[in-house]
Every structure is written in structure tokens, then in C-alpha cells.
N, C-alpha and C positions, 0 to 999 in steps of 0.2 A: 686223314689219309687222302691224298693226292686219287682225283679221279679221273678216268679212264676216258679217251674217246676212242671210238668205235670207228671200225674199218670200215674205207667208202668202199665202193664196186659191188658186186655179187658172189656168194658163194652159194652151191649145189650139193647138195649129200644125198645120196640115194640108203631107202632104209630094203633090205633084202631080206632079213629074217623076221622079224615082225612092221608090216607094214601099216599097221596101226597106233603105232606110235608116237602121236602128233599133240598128245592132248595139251600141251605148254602152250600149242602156239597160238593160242587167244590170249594167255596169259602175258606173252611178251610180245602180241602186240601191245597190249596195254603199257607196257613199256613205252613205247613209242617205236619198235623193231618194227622194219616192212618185212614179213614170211608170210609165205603160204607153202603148201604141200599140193602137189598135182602125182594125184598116181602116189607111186612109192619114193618121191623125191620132193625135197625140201628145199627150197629158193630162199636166201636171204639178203637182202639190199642193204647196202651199211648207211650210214648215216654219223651226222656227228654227234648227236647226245643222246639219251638216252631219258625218263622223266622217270616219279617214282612212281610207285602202284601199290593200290592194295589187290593180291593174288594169291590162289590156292593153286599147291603142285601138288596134282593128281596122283603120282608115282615119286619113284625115286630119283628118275633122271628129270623127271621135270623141276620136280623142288628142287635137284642141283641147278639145273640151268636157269632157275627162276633169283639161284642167292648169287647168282655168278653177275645176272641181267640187274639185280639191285645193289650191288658194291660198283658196278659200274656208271647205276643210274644219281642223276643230281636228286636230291632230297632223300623223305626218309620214306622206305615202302613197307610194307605189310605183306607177310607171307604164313599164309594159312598152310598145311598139312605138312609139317613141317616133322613130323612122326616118320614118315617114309624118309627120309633122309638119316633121320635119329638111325634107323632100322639098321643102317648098311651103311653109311658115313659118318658114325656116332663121333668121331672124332675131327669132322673136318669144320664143325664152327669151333670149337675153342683153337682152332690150330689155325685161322682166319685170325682169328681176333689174337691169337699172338703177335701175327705176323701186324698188325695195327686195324685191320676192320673196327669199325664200331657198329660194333651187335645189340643189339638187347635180347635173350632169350624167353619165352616163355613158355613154360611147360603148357601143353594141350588137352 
């Protein structure tokens, strides 16, 4: 699968209704992502590659944004709590790995 690089410049997302919602983004820095949160707002500086990691997604959008940050990243990453995803996106890894992702799953 042909990999991804990653948009230069800045991008901003303000979170409004729960504004505690940041807990990825240790996880993709480890990535090698520049984010932080200030306040209720999320800053992200792009970059051109991305590295793999081993990392646990705390929730459900975090495990999404953490399998999003490792098809995009070079090598192979590790992603713990991958149950929160199962919960409510049970069918977006084998629909990844249709479309040509190389997954390995394992049950938790």
C-alpha cells in the first residue's frame, strides 16, 4: 500500500462540547505529529512523514485517529485498546484491509 505524506502548514479545530478530549495526542505525538491543545483548541503542524509507534487509544476517536496516524506512518506500529474501536467501528478494519491496508488483528 502506497504511503501517505502528510500536509505541511497548520491546522486548528476548536472542541465545543466536550473539551477534554485530547487524550491521542501524546499518542500521535509519538508518531512524530507536532499537536498540542491550548484551551478548547487543537493546533496541528504538518510535516512530511510520519514514524511508527507503539500506542494505546484511550477511546473510540482516539483509536480511530491513532489507525488513521499508523497507515499513514513508515513501519509497522502497535495499537493497544483497540476494543473501543471494535465497539462502534466493528467493521472499519476489515473494510481498511479490503481496500489494501496490511493489518494484523488481535484479539484483546
Amino acid at each position: 500500500m502506497p504511503k501517505f505524506r502528510c500536509s505541511t502548514g497548520r491546522s486548528r479545530t476548536g472542541r465545543t462540547v466536550y473539551t477534554q478530549r485530547d487524550t491521542h495526542l501524546p499518542a500521535l505525538a509519538a508518531f512524530g505529529a507536532t499537536v498540542n491543545a491550548s484551551g478548547s483548541v487543537i493546533t496541528v503542524r504538518g510535516r512530511s512523514a510520519l514514524a511508527a509507534a507503539d500506542v494505546a487509544g484511550e477511546d473510540i476517536r482516539a483509536a480511530t485517529a491513532l489507525v488513521i496516524a499508523a497507515l499513514a506512518a513508515e513501519g509497522t506500529s502497535t495499537i493497544r485498546g483497540m476494543y473501543h474501536l471494535r465497539r462502534g467501528y466493528g467493521s472499519l478494519l476489515p473494510k481498511l484491509a479490503a481496500l489494501g491496508a496490511d493489518l494484523t488483528i488481535n484479539q484483546e
